[in-house]
C-alpha atoms as an extended CHARMM CRD file, in Angstrom:
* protein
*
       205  EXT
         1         1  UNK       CA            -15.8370000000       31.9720000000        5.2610000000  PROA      1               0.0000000000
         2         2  UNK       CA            -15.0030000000       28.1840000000        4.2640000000  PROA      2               0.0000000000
         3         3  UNK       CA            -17.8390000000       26.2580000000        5.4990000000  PROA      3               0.0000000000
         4         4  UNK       CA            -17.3850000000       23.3600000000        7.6010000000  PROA      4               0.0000000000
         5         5  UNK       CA            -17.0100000000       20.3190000000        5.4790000000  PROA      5               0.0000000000
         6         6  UNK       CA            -19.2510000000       16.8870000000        6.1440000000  PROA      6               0.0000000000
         7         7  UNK       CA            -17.6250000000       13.4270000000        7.4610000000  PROA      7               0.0000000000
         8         8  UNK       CA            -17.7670000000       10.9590000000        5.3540000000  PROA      8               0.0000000000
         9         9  UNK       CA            -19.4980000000        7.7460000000        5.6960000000  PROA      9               0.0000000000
        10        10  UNK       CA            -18.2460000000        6.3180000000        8.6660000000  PROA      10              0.0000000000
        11        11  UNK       CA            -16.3240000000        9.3590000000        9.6540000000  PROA      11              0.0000000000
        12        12  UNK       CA            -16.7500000000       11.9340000000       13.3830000000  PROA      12              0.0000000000
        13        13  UNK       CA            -18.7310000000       14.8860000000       12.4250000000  PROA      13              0.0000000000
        14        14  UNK       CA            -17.4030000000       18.1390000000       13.4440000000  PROA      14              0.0000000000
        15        15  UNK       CA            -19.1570000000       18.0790000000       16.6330000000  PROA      15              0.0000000000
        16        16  UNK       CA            -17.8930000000       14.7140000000       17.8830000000  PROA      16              0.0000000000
        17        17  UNK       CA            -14.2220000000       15.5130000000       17.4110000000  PROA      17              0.0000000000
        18        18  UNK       CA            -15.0650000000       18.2360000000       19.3130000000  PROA      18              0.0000000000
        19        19  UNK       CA            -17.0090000000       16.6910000000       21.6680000000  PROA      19              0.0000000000
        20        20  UNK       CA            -14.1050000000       13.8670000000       21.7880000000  PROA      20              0.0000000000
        21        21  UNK       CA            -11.6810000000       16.4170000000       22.2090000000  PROA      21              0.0000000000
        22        22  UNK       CA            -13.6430000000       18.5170000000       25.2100000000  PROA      22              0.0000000000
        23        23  UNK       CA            -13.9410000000       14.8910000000       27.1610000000  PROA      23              0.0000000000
        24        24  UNK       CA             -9.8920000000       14.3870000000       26.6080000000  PROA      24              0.0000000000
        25        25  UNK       CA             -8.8280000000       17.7240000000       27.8290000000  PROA      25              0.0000000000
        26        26  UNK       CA            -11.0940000000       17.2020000000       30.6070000000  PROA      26              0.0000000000
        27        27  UNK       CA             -9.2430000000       13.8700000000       31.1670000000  PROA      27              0.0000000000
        28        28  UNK       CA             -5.9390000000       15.6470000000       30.9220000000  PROA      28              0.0000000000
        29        29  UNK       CA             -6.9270000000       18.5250000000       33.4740000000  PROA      29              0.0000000000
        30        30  UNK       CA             -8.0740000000       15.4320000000       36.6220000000  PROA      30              0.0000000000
        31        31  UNK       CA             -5.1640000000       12.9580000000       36.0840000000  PROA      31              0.0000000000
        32        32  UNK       CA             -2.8910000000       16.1520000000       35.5820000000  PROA      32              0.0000000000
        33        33  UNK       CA             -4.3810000000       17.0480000000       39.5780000000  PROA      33              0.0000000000
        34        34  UNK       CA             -6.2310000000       14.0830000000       40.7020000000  PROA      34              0.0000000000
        35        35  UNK       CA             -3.8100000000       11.5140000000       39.7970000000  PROA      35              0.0000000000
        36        36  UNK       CA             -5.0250000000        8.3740000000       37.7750000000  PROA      36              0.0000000000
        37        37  UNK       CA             -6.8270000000        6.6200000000       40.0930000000  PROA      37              0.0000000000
        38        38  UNK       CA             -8.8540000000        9.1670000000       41.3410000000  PROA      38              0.0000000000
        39        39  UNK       CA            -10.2080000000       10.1140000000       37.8940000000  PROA      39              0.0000000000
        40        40  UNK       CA            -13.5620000000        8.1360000000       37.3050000000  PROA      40              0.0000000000
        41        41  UNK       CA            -15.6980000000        8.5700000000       34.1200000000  PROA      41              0.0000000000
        42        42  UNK       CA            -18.4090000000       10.4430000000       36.4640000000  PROA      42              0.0000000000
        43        43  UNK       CA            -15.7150000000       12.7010000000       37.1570000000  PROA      43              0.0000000000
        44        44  UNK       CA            -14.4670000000       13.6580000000       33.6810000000  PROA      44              0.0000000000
        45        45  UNK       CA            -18.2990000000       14.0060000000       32.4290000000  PROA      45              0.0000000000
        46        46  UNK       CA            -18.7300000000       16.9100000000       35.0990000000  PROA      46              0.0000000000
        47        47  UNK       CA            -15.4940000000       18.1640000000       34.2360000000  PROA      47              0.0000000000
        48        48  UNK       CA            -16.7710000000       18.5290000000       30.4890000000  PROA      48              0.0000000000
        49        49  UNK       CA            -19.9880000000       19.5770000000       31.5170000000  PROA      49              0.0000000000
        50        50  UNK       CA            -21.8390000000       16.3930000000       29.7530000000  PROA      50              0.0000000000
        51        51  UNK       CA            -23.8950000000       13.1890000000       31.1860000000  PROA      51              0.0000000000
        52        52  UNK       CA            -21.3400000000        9.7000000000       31.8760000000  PROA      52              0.0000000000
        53        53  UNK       CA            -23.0440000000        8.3000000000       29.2320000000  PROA      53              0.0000000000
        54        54  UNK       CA            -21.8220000000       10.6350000000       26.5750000000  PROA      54              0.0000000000
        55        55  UNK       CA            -18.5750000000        9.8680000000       27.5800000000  PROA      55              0.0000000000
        56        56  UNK       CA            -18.9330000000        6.3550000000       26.7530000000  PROA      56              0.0000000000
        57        57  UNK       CA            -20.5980000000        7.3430000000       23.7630000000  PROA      57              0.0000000000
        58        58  UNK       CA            -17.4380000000        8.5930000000       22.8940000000  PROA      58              0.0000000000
        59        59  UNK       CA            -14.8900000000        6.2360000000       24.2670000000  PROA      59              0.0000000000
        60        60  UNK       CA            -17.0080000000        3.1890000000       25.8390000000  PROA      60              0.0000000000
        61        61  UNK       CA            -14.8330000000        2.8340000000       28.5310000000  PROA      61              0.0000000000
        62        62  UNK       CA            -12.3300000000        4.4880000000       31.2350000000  PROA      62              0.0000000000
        63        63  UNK       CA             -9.3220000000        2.2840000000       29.5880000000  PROA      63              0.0000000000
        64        64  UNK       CA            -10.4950000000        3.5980000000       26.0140000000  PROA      64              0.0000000000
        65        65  UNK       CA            -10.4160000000        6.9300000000       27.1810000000  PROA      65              0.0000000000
        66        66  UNK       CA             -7.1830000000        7.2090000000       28.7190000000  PROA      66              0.0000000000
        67        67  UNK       CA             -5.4080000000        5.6570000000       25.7440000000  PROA      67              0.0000000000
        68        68  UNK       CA             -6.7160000000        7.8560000000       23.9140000000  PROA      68              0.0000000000
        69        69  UNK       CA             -5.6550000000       10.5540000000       26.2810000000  PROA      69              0.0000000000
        70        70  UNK       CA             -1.9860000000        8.9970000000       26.2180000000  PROA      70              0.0000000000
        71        71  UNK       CA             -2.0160000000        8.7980000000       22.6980000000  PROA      71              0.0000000000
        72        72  UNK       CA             -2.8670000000       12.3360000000       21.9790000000  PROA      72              0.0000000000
        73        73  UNK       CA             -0.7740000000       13.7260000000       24.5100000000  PROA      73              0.0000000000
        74        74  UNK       CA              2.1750000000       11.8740000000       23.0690000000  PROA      74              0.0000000000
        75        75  UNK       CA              1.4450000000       12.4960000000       19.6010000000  PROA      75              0.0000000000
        76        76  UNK       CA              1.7500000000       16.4250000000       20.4930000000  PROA      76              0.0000000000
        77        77  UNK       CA              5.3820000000       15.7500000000       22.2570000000  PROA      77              0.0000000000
        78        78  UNK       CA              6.3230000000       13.9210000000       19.5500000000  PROA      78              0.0000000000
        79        79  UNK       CA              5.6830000000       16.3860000000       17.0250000000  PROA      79              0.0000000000
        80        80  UNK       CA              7.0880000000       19.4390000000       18.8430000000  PROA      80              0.0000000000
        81        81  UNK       CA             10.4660000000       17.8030000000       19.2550000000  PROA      81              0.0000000000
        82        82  UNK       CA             10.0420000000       16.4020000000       15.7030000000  PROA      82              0.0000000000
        83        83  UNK       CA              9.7790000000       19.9320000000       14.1340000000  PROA      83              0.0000000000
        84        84  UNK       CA             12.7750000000       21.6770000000       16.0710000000  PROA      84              0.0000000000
        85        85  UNK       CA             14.9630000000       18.4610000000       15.5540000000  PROA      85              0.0000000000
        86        86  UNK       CA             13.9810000000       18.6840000000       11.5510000000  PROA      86              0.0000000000
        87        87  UNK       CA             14.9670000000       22.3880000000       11.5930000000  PROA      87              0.0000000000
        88        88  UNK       CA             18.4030000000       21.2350000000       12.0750000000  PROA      88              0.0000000000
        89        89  UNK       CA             21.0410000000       20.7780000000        8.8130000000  PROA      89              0.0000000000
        90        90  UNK       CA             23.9090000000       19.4830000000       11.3020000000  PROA      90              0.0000000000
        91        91  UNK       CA             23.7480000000       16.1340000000       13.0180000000  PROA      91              0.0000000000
        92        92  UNK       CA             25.1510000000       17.6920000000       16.1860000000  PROA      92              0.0000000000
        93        93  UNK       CA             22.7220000000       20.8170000000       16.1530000000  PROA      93              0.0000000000
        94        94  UNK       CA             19.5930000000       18.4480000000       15.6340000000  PROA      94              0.0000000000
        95        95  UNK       CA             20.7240000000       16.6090000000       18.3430000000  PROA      95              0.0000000000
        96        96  UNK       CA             21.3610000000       19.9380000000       20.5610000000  PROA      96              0.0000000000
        97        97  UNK       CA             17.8330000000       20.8080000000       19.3340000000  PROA      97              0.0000000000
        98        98  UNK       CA             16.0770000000       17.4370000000       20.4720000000  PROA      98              0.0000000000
        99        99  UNK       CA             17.3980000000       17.7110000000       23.9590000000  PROA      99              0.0000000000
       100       100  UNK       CA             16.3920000000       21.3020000000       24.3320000000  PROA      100             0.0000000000
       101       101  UNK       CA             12.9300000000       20.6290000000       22.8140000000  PROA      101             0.0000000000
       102       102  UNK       CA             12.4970000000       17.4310000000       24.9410000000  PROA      102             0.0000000000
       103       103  UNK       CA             13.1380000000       19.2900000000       28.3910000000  PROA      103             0.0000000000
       104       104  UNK       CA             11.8110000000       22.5380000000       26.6070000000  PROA      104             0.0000000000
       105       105  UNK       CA              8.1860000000       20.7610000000       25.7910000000  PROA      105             0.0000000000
       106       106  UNK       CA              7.5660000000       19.1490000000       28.9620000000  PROA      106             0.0000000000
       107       107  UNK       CA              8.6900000000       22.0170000000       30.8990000000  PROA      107             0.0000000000
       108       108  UNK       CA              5.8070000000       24.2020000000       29.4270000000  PROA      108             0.0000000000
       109       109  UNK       CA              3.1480000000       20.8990000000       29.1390000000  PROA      109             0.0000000000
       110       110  UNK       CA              3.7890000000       20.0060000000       32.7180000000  PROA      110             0.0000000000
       111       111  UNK       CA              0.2770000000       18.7960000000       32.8030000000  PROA      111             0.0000000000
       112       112  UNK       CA              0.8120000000       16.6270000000       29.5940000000  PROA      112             0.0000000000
       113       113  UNK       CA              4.0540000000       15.5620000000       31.9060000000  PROA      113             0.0000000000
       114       114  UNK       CA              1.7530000000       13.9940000000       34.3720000000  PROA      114             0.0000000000
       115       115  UNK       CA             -0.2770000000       12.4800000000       32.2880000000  PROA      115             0.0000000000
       116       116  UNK       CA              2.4880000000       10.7880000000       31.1630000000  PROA      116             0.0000000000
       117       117  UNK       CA              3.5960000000       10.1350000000       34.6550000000  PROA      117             0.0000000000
       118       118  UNK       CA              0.7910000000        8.8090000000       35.8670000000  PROA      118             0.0000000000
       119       119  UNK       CA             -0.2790000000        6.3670000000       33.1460000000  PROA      119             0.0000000000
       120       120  UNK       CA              3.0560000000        4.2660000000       33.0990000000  PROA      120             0.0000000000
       121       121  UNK       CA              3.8410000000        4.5130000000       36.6690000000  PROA      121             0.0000000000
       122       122  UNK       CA              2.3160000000        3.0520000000       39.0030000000  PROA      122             0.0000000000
       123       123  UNK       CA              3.6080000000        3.8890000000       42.3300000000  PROA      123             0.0000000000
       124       124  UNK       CA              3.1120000000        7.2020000000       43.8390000000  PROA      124             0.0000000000
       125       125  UNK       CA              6.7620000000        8.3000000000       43.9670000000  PROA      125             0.0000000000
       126       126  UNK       CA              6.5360000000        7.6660000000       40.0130000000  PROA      126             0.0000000000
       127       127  UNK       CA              9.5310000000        5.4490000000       39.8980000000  PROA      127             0.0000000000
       128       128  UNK       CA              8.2910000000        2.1010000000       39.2160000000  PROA      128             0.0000000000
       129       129  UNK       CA              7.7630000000        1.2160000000       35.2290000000  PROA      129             0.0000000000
       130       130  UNK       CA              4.0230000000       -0.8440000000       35.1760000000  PROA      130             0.0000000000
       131       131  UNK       CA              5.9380000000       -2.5180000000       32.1990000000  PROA      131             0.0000000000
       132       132  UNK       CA              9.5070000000       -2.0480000000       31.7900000000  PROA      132             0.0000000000
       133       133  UNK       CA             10.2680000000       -0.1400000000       28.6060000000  PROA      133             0.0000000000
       134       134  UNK       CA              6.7130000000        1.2450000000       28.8790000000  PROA      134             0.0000000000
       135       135  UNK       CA              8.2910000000        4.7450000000       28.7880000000  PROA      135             0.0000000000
       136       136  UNK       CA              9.8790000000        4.1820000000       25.0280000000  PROA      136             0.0000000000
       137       137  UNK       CA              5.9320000000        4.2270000000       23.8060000000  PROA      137             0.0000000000
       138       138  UNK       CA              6.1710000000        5.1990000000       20.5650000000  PROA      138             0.0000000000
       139       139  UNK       CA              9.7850000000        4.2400000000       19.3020000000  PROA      139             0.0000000000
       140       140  UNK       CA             11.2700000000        7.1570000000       21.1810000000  PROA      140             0.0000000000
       141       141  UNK       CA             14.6660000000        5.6910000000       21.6380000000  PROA      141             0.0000000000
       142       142  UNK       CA             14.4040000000        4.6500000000       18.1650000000  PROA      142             0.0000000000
       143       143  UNK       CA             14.3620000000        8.0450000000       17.1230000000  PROA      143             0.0000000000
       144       144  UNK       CA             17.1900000000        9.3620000000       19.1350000000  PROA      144             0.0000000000
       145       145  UNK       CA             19.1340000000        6.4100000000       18.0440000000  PROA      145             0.0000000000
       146       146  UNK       CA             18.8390000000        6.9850000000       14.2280000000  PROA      146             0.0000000000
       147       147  UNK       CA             19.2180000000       10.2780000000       14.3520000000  PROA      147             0.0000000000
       148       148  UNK       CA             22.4220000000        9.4650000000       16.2530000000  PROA      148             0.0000000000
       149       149  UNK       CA             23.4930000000        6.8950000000       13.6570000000  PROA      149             0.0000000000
       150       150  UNK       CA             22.6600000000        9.8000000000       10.9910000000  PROA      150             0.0000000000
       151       151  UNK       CA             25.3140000000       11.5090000000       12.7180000000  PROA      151             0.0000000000
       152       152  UNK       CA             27.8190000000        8.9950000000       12.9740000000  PROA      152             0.0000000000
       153       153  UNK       CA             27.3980000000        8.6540000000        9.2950000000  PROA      153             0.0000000000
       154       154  UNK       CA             28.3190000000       12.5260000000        8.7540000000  PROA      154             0.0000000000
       155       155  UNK       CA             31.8120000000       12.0490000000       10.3640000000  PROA      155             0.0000000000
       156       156  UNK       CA             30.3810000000       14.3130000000       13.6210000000  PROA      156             0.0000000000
       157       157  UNK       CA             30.0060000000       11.6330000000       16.5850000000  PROA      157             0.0000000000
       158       158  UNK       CA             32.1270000000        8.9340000000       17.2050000000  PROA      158             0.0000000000
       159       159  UNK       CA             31.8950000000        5.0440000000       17.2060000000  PROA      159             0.0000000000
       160       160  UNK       CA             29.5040000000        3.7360000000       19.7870000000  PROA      160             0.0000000000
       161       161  UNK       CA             26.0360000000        1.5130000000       20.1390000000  PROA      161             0.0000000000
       162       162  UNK       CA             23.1080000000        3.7400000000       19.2860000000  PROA      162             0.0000000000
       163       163  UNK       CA             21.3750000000        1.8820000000       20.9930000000  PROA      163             0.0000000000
       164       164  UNK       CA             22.5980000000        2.2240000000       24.3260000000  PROA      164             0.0000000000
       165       165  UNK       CA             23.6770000000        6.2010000000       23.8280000000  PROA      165             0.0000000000
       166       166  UNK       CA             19.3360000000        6.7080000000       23.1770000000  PROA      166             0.0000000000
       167       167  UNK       CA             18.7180000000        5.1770000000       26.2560000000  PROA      167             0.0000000000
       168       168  UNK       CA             21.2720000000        6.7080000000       28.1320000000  PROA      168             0.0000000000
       169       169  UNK       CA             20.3200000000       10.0270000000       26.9820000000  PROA      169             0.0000000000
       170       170  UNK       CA             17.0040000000        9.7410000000       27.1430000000  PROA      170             0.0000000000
       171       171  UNK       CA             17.2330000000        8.3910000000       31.0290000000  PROA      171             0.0000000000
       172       172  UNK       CA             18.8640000000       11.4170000000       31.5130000000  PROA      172             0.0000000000
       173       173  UNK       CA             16.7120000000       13.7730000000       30.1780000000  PROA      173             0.0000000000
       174       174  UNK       CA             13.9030000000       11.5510000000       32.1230000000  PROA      174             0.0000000000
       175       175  UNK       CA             15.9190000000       11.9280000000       35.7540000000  PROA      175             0.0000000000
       176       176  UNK       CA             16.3090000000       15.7690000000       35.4600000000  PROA      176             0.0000000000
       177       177  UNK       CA             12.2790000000       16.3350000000       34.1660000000  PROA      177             0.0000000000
       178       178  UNK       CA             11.5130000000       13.7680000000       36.7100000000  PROA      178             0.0000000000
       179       179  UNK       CA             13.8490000000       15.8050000000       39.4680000000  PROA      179             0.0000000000
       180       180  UNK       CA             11.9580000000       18.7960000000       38.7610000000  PROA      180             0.0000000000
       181       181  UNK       CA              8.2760000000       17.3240000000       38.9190000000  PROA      181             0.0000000000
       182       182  UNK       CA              9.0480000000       16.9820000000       42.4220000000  PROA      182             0.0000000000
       183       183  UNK       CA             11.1090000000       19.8730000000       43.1220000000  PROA      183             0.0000000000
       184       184  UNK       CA              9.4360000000       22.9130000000       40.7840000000  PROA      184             0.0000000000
       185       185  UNK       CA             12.2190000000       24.9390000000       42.3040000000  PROA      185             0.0000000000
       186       186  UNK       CA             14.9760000000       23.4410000000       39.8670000000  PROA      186             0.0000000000
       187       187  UNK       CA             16.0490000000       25.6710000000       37.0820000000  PROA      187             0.0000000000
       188       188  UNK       CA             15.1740000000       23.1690000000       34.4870000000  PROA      188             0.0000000000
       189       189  UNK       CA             16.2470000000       25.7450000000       31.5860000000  PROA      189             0.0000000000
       190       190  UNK       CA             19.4590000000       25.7970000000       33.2270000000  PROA      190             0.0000000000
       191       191  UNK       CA             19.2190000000       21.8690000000       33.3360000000  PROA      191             0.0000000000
       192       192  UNK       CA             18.6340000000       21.7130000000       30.0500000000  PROA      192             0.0000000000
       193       193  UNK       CA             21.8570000000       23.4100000000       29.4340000000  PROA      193             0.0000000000
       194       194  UNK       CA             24.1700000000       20.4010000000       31.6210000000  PROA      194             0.0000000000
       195       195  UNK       CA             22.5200000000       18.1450000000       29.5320000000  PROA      195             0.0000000000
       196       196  UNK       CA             23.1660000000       19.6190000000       26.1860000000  PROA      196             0.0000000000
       197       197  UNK       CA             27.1970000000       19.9300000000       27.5550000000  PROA      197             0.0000000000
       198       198  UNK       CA             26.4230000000       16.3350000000       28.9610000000  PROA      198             0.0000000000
       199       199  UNK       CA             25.2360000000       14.8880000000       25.4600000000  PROA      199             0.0000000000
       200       200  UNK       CA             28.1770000000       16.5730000000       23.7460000000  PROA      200             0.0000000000
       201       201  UNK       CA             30.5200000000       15.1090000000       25.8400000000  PROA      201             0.0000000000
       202       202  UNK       CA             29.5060000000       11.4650000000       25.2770000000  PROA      202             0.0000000000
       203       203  UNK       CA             28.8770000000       11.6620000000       21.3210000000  PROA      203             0.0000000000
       204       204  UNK       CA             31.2710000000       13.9830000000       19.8150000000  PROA      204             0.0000000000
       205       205  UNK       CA             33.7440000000       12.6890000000       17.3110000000  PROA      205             0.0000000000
């Protein structure tokens, strides 16, 4: 058995990113249910089973701690769609694959969906941005766009601002998942499908 190798100086040990990552999927679970506001530091520490103070051991403060929470919870989406979109040797079947594995990740992460929710909007019908543009955190839009300009380079899409086709795409993707947060009954697989046809349909040379 490989034994479990020391932090360095300065470094978590083993049992803090542990510990770290207990208090953050305990974080996850209440805003997931509770909503944002109603998730207080006292909360999360009886979630996880630990004192309030070992929470801000961790973090030092509610803000801290749901950045972090953010962060990590991003980080995940980003690399799921990352890896399917990568997969992909054609511009138009990497794009194919990014819409799929956008709708595809949030539809079985709908916790890490409200997260997400919750923490850049601020009004309970989840419509209004806190800052506008908030929901591009972490050059999403840049992404889509180069991978779109990638494609226009190939010969497979035609001429248009790559710009403006991200966001467009990417507010459409954000209406259906949205759609469906509220009304679990849509058939978001099937959803996914309209907007592959719909993403087609605007790009294709």
């Amino acid at each position: 058995m490989t034994p479990r190798r020391s932090a360095g100086p300065g470094e978590p040990t083993f049992t803090e990113r542990a510990r770290r990552q207990q208090i953050i999927e305990s974080t996850i679970d209440l805003i997931s249910t509770r909503g944002y506001p109603a998730t207080s530091l006292s909360a999360i520490a009886e979630r996880a089973g630990i004192s309030k103070a070992a929470v801000l051991y961790h973090f030092s403060s509610k803000d801290n701690l749901t950045r972090a929470t953010l962060a990590q919870v991003l980080e995940q989406f980003g690399a799921y769609v990352t890896e399917r979109v990568e997969r992909e040797e054609d511009p138009l079947d990497a794009l194919v694959a990014y819409v799929r594995a956008m709708v595809g990740y949030q539809q079985a992460n709908r916790r890490h969906v409200r997260v997400i929710t919750e923490m850049l909007l601020d009004d309970e019908g989840g419509t209004q941005l806190k800052t506008p543009g908030r929901h591009d955190t972490g050059g999403r839009w840049q992404a889509l766009a180069e991978l779109l300009a990638a494609g226009q380079a190939a010969g497979r899409l035609r001429a248009f601002d790559t710009r403006v086709m991200a966001l467009a795409i990417g507010g459409a993707i954000d209406g259906v998942v949205s759609h469906w947060l509220a009304h679990p009954d849509v058939d978001l697989a099937a959803a996914a499908e309209e907007l592959v046809t719909f993403t087609l349909l605007a790009v294709r040379a």
